[in-house]
C-alpha positions as CSV (number, residue, x, y, z in Angstrom):
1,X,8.2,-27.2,13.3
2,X,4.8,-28.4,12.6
3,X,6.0,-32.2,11.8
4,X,8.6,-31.9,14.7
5,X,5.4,-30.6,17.4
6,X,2.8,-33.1,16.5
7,X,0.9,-32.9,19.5
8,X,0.6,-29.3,19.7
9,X,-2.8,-28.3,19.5
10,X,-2.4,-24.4,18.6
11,X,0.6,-22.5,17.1
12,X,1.1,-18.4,18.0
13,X,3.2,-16.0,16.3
14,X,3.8,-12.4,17.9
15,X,5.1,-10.3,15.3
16,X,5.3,-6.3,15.0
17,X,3.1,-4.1,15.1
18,X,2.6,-3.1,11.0
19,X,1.2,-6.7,10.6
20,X,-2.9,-7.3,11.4
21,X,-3.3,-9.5,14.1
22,X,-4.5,-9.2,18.0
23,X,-2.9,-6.5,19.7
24,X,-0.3,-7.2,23.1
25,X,1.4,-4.2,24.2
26,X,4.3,-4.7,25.9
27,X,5.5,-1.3,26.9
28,X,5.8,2.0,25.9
29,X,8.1,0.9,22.8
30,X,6.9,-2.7,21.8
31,X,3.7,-3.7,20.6
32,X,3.5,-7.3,19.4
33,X,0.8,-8.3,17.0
34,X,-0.8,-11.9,17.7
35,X,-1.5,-14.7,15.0
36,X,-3.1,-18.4,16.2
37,X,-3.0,-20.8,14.2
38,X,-5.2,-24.3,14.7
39,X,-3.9,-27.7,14.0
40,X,-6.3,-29.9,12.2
41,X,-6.2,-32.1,15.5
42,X,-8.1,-29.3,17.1
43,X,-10.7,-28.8,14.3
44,X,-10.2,-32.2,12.4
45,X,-14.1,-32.9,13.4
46,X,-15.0,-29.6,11.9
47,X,-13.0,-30.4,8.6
48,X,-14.3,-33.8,8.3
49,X,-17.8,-32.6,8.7
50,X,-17.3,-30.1,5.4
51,X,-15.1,-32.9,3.7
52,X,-18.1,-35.0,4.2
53,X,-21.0,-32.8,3.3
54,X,-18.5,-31.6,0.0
55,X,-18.3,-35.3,-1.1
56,X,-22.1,-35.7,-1.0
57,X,-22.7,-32.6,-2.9
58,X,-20.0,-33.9,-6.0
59,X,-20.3,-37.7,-5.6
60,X,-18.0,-39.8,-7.8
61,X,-19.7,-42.2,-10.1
62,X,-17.2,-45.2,-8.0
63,X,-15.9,-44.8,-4.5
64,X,-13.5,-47.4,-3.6
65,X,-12.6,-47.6,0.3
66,X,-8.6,-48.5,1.5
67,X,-7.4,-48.3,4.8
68,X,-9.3,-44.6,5.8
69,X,-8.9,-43.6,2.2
70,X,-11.8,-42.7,-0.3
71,X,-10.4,-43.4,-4.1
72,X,-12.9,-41.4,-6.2
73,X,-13.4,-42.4,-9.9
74,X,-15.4,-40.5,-12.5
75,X,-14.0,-40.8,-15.8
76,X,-11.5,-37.8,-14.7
77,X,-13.9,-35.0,-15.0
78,X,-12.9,-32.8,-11.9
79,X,-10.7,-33.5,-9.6
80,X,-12.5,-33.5,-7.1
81,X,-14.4,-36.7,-8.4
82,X,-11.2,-38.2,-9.2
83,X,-9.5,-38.1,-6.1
84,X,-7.9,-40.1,-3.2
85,X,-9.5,-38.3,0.2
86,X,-7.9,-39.1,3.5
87,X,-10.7,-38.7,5.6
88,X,-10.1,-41.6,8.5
89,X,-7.3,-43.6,10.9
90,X,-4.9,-45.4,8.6
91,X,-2.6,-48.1,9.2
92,X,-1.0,-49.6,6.1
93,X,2.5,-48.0,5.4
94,X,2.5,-44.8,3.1
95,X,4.5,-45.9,0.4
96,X,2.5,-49.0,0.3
97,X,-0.7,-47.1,-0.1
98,X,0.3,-44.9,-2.9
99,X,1.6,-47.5,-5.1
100,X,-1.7,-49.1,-4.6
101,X,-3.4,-45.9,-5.5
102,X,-1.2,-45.0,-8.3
103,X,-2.1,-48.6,-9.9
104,X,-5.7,-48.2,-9.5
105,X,-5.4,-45.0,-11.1
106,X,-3.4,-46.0,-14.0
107,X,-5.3,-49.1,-14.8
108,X,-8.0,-46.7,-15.2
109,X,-6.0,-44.8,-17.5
110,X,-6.3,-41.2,-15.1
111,X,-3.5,-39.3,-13.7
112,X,-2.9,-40.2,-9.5
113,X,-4.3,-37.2,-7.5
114,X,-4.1,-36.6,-4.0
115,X,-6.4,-34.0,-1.8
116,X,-3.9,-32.8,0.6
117,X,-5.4,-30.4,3.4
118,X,-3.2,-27.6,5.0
119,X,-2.4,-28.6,8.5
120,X,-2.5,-32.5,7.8
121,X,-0.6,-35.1,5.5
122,X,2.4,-33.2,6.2
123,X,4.8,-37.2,5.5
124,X,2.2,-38.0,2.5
125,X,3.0,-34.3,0.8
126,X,6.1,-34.8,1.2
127,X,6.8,-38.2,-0.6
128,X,4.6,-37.3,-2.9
129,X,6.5,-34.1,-3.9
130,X,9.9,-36.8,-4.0
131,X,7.6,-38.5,-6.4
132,X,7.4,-35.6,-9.3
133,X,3.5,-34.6,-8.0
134,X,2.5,-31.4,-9.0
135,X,0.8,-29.0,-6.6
136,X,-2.2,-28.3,-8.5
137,X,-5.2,-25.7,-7.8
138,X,-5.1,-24.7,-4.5
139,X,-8.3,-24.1,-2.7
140,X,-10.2,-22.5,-0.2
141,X,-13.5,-23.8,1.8
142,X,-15.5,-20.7,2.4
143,X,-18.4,-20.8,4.9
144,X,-20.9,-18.4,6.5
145,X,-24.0,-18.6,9.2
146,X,-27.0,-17.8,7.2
147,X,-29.4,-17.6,10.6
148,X,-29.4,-13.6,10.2
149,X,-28.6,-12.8,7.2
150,X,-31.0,-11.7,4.2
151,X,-31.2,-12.2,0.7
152,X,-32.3,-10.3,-2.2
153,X,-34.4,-11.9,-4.5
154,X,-34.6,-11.3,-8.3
155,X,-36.2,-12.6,-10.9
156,X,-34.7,-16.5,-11.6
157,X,-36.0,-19.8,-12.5
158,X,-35.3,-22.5,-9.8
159,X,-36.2,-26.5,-10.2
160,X,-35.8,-29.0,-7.7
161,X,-34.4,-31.6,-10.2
162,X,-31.8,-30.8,-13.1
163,X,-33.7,-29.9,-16.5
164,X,-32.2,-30.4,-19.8
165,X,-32.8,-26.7,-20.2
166,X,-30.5,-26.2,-17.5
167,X,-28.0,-28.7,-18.3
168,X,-27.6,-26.9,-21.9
169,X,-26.7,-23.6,-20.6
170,X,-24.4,-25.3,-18.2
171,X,-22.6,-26.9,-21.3
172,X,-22.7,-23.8,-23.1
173,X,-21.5,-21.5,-20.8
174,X,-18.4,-24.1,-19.7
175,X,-18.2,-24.8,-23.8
176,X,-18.5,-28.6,-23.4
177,X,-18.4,-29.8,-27.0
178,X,-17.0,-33.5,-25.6
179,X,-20.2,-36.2,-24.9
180,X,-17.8,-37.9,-22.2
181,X,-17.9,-35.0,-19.8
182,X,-21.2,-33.6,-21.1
183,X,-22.6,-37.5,-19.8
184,X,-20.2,-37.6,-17.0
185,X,-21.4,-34.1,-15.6
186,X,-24.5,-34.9,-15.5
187,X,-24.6,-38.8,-13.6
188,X,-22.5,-36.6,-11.2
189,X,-25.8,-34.4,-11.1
190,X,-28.0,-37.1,-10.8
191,X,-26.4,-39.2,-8.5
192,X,-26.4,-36.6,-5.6
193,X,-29.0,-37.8,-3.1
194,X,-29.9,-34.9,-0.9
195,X,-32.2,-32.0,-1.8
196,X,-30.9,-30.0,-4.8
197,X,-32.3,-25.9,-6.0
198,X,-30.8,-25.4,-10.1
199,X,-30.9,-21.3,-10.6
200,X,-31.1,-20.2,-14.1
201,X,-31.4,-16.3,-14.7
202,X,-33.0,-15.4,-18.2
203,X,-32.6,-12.1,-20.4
204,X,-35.0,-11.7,-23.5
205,X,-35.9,-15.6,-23.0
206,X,-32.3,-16.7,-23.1
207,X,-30.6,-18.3,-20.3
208,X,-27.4,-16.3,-19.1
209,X,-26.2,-17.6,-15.6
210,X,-26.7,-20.5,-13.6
211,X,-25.7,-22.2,-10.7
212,X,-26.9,-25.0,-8.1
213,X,-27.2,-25.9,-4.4
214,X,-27.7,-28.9,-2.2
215,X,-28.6,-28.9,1.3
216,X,-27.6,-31.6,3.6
217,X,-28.7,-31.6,7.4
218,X,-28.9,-27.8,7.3
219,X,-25.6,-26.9,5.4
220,X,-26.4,-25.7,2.1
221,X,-23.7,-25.7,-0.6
222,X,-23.3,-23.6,-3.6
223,X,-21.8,-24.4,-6.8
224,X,-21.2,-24.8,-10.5
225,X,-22.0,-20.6,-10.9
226,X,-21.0,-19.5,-14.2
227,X,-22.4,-16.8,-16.1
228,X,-22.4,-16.5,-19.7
229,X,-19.4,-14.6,-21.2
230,X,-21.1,-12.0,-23.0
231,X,-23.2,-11.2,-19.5
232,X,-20.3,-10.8,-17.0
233,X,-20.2,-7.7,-14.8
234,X,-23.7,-7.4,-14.5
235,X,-24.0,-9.0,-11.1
236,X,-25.4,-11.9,-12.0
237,X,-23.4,-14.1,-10.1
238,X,-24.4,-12.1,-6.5
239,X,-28.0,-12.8,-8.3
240,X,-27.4,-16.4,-8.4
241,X,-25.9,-17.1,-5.0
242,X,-29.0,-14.8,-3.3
243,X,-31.3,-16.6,-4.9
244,X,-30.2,-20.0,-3.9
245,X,-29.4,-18.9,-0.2
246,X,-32.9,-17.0,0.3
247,X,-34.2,-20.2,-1.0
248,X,-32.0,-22.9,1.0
249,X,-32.9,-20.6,4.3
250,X,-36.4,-20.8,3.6
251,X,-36.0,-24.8,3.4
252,X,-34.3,-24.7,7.0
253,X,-30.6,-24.2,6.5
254,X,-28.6,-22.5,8.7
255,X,-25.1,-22.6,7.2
256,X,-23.7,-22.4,3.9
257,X,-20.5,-23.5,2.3
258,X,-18.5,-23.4,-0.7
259,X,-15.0,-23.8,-2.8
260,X,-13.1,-21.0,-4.5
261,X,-9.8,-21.8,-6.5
262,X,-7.3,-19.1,-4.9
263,X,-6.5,-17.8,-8.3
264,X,-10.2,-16.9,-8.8
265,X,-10.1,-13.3,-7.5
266,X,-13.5,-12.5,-8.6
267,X,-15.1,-14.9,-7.2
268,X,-13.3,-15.1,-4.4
269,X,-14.6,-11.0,-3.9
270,X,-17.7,-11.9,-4.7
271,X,-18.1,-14.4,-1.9
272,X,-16.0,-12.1,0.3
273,X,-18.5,-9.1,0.0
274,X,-21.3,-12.0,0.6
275,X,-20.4,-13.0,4.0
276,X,-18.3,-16.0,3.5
277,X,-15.1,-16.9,5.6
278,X,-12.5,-19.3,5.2
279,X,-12.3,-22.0,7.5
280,X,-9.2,-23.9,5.7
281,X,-7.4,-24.6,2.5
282,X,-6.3,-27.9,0.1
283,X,-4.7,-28.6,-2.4
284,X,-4.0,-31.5,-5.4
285,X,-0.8,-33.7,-5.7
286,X,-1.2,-34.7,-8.8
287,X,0.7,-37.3,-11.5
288,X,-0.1,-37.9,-14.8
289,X,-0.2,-41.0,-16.5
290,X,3.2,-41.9,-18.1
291,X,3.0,-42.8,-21.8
């Protein structure tokens, strides 16, 4: 329905009653439940603003432009980094495009990956799943307004520049042992050019948690927040993000933003009971280099 309606700008769905939704009664018998759905034509500016903000905040050591498309190359650390983004109008023929992509990819020696966003690229996902890609980590973009809200704040260490003191425990906690993503990981770090907060939480002089921000034009986003295995469950992660946000409000911003993986429940509760929403989901096409 949604490829057939391309110029629809909303979708509705009344269903009964026993689902959540917005409430029409009918009569006496029948109450309908309400469910609206946006198309990305009716938010694409939204999406592209997030898209574009979330590419600043991980940059890709090369960025190669085709036709509307971003191919992102970073010695395949993330996929995010190493990913094609369809961000802008595009004219050349599809299957054109991916062969293109799928030998700049390969030349490189990295698997072909494709951000797909729900609502849009509905002909691209399609040929792609005829061409054996794998849907891989599916993803939410959280956001909340920050204008009203207060943070606690707790005892932390935060830098306005990566330290090698924070790069360590990020390494350690993730259990890095390879110099290629140690190195990659952190020209990603150092190649961001907006304003940047690195969070460290210490217990008994030892680092156990840390996590980092960037803020860009009043969004601030949130990321890399891991907390040291033998630490868990002590609510150091809440720590982390309260910190960062009390600290990225202070510096003006008004909104922050992030990315769960779906599969992530705790996270995904911890940013839940934070404030976040989700404004929309994506996912990876993804296929690997054949040997």
């Amino acid at each position: 329905m949604l490829q057939q309606y391309t110029q629809a700008v909303a979708w509705k769905l009344d269903t009964i009653l026993q689902e959540k939704g917005e409430e029409h009664i009918i009569n006496e018998k029948i109450t309908l439940i309400g469910y609206e759905r946006m198309t990305v034509t009716a938010c694409e500016g939204e999406i592209r603003l997030y898209e574009e903000l979330s590419l600043n905040s991980h940059p890709a050591i090369q960025t190669m432009c085709y036709d509307g498309w971003l191919l992102r190359f970073a010695n395949g650390y993330t996929a995010r980094a190493n990913s094609v983004n369809m961000l802008y109008p595009s004219t050349i023929e599809l299957e054109t495009k991916v062969e293109e992509c799928e030998e700049q990819y390969f030349s490189k020696q990295l698997p072909c990956i494709f951000k797909i966003i729900d609502g849009s690229n509905h002909a691209l996902d399609e040929m792609l799943q005829k061409r054996d890609y794998k849907v891989v980590t599916p993803t939410d973009l959280l956001v909340m307004d920050i204008t009203k809200k207060e943070f606690e704040r707790k005892a932390c260490i935060i830098t306005n520049e990566v330290t090698d003191e924070w790069l360590h425990a990020y390494f350690k906690f993730k259990k890095f042992m390879d110099y290629e993503n140690c190195n990659t990981a952190t020209q990603i770090l150092q190649l961001i050019q907006n304003e940047t907060l690195y969070c460290q939480i210490e217990q008994d002089g030892v680092s156990v948690a840390c996590a980092f921000a960037v803020i860009e034009r009043g969004y601030v986003f949130i990321g890399n927040v891991i907390v040291d295995e033998k630490y868990r469950g002590k609510g150091y992660g809440q720590q982390l993000c309260e910190n960062l946000l009390a600290k990225a409000k202070e510096q003006g911003a008004h909104t922050a933003y992030l990315q769960v993986v779906q599969s992530n429940q705790v996270a995904y509760n911890l940013y839940k009971k934070l404030g976040y929403r989700k404004i929309y989901s994506y996912w990876y096409r993804k296929k690997d280099l054949e040997r």
